[in-house]
RODO-2510 file (C-alpha; in nm, 4 decimals, decimal comma):
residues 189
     n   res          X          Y          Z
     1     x    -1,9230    -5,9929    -1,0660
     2     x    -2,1451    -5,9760    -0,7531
     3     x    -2,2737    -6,3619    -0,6718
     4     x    -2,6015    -6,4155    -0,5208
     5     x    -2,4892    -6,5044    -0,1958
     6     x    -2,2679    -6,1991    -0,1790
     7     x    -2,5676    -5,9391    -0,2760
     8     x    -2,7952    -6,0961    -0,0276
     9     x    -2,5132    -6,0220     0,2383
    10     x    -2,4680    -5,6634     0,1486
    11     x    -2,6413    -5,4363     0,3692
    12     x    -2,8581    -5,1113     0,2406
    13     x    -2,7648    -4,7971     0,3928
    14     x    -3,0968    -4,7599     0,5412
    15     x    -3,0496    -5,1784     0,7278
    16     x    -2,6879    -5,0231     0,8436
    17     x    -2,7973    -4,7572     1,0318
    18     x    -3,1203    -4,8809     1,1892
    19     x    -2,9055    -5,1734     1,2941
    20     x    -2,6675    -4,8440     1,4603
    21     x    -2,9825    -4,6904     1,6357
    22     x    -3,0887    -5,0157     1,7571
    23     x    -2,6999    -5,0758     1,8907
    24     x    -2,7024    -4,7180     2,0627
    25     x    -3,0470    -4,8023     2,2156
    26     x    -2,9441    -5,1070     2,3961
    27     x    -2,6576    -4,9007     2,5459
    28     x    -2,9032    -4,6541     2,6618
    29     x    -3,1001    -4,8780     2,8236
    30     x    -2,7935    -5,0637     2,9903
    31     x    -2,7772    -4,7486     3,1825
    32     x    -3,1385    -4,6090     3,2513
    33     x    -3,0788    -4,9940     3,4772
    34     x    -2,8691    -4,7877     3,6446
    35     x    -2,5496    -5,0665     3,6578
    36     x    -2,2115    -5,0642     3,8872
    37     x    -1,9894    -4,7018     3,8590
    38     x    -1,7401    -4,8885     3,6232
    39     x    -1,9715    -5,0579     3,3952
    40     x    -2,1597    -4,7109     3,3827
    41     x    -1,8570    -4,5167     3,2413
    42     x    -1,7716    -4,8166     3,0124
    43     x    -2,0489    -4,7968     2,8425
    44     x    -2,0702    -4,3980     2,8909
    45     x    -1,7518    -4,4327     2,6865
    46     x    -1,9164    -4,6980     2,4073
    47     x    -2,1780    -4,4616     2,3760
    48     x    -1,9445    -4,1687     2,3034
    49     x    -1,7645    -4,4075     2,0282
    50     x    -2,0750    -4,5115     1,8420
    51     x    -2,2338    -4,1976     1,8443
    52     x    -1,9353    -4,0286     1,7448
    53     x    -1,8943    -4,2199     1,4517
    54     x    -2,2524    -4,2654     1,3591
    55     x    -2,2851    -3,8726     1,3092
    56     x    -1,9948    -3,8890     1,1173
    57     x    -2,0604    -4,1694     0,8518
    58     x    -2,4557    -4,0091     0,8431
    59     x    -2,2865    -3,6678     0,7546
    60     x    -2,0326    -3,7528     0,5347
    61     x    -2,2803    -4,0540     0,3268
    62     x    -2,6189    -4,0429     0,4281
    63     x    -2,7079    -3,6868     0,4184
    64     x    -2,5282    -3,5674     0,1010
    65     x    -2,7227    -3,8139    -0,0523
    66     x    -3,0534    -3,6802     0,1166
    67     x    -2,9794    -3,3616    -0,0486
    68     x    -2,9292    -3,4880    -0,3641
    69     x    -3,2018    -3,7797    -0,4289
    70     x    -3,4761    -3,7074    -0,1905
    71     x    -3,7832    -3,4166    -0,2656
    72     x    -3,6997    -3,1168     0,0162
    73     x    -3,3353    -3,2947     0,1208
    74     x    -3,1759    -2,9708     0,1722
    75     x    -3,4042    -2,8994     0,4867
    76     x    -3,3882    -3,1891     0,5762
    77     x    -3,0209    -3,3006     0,5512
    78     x    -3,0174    -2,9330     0,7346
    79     x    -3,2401    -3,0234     1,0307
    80     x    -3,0356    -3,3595     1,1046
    81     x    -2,7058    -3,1352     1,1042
    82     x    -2,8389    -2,9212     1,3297
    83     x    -2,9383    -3,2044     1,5667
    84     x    -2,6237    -3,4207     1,5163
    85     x    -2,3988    -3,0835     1,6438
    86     x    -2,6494    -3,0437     1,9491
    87     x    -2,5571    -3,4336     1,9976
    88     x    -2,1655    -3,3703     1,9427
    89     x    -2,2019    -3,0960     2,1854
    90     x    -2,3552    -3,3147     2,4812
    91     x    -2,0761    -3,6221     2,3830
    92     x    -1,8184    -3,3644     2,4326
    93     x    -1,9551    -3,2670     2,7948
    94     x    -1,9720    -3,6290     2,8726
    95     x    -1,5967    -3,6995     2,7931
    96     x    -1,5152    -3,4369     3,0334
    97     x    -1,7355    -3,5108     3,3146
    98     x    -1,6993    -3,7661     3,6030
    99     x    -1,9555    -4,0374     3,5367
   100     x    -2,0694    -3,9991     3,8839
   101     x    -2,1403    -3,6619     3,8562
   102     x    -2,4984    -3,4891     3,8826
   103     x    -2,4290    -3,3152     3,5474
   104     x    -2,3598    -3,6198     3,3762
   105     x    -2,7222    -3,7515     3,4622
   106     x    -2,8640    -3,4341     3,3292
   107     x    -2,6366    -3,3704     3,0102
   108     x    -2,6254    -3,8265     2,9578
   109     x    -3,0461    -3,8031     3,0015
   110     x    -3,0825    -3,5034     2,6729
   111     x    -2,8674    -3,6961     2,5117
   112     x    -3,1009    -4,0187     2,5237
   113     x    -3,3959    -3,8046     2,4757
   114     x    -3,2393    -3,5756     2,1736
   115     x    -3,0822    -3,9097     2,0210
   116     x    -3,4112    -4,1028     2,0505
   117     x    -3,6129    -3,7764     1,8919
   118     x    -3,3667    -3,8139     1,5996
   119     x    -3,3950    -4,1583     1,5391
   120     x    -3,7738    -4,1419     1,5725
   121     x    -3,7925    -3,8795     1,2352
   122     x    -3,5648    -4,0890     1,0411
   123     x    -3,6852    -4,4175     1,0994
   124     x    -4,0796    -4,3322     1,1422
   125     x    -4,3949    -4,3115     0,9316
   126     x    -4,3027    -4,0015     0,6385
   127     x    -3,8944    -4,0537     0,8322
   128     x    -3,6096    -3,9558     0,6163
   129     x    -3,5395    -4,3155     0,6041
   130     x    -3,8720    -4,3987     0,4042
   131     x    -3,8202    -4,0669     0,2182
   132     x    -3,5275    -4,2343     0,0732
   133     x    -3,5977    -4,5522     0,0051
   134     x    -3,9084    -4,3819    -0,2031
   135     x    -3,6502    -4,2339    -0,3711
   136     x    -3,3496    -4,4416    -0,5023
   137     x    -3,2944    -4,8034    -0,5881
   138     x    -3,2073    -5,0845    -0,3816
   139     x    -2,9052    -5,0793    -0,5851
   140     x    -2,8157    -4,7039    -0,4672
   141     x    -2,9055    -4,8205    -0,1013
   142     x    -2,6895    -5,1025    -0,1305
   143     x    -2,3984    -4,8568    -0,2628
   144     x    -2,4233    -4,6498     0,0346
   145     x    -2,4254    -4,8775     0,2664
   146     x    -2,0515    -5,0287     0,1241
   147     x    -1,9984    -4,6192     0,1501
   148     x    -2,1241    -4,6087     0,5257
   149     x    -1,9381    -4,9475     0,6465
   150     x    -1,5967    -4,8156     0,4606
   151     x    -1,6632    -4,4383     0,6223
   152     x    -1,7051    -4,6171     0,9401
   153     x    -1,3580    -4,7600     0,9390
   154     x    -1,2239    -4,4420     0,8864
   155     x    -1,4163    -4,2201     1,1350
   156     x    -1,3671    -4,0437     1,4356
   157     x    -1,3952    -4,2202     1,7576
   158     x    -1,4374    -3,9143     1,9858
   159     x    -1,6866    -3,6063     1,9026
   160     x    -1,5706    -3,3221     1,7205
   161     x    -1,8515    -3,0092     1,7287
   162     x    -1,6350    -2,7165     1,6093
   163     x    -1,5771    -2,9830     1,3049
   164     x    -1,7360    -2,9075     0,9555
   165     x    -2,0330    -3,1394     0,9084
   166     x    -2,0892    -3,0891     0,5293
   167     x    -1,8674    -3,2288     0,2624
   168     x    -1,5766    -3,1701     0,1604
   169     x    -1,4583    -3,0197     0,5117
   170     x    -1,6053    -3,2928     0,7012
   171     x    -1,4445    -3,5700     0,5420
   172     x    -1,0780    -3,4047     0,5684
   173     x    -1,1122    -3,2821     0,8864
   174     x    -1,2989    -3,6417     0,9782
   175     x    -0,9936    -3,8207     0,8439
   176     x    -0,7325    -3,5938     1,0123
   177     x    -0,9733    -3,6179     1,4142
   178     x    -0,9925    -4,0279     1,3490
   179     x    -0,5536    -4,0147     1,3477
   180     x    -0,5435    -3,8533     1,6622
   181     x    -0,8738    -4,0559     1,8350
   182     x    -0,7064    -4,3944     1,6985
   183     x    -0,4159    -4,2800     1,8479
   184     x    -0,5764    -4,1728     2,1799
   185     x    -0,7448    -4,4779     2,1791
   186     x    -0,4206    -4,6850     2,1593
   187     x    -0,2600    -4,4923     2,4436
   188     x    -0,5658    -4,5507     2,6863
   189     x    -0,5719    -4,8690     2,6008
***
């Protein structure tokens, strides 16, 4: 049985991923100050990882449940794909540019906008955000967010755009891409 204490410490899905978008932000803005060359593709690089794993854990979670609770889901789970694979797309470029490079500015700067667009229509006024809360209990929130926190452990670090984002593909193929990113990972230290 769930205590008090424990239930007050459980975050909703909807808390989790704000709490992502307002992580990814502050990295943005860490670079729009324009910082050192190394710092710059450090957090090029952090950027990559959260987003990366924040389009995973929305597809595989957040979005099936969109579909399935929330008036209209299925165009709008739909619209957020198609976003999240323009956003895999531009993390991909990223990884294989030199941070100092003129195309990185361009390709790092629609990322920021496209991400920010994104997180504006799910977290503003008739966002997919309040579209779900309207529609399932804090109970149900509180389920997915245990679903998003465990999907995060087990996602992707790196983007993947040729990927499946819908269920069941993503989640196999998401499970097989985070061995080899872990792995990666390790080996770059």
């Amino acid at each position: 049985m769930t205590t008090t204490n424990e239930a007050s410490r459980r975050l909703d899905a909807v808390t989790l991923l704000t709490n992502d978008h307002r992580s990814v932000d502050h990295l943005f803005t860490q670079l729009e100050a324009s910082p050192p060359a190394e710092q710059r593709a450090q957090t090029i690089q952090q950027v990559i990882r959260e987003l990366s794993v924040h389009a995973v854990i929305e597809e595989q979670v957040l979005y099936p449940a969109i579909r399935d609770e929330v008036a209209g889901g299925e165009g709008l789970a739909d619209h957020a794909i198609d976003e999240h694979q323009e956003v895999k797309e531009a993390l991909a470029r990223l990884e294989q540019l030199d941070p100092g490079d003129a195309e990185t500015e361009t390709t790092l700067q629609h990322l920021i906008d496209n991400v920010r667009q994104h997180v504006g229509e799910e977290e503003g006024p008739g966002g997919l955000f309040e579209r779900l809360r309207a529609a399932v209990s804090q109970e149900r929130l509180e389920e997915m967010g245990e679903q998003l926190e465990a999907a995060k452990k087990l996602a992707p670090t790196h983007p993947h755009p040729n990927a499946p984002s819908t269920p069941p593909g993503n989640v196999v193929a998401g499970a097989a891409a985070a061995v080899v990113d872990k792995a990666r990972d390790a080996l770059r230290g």
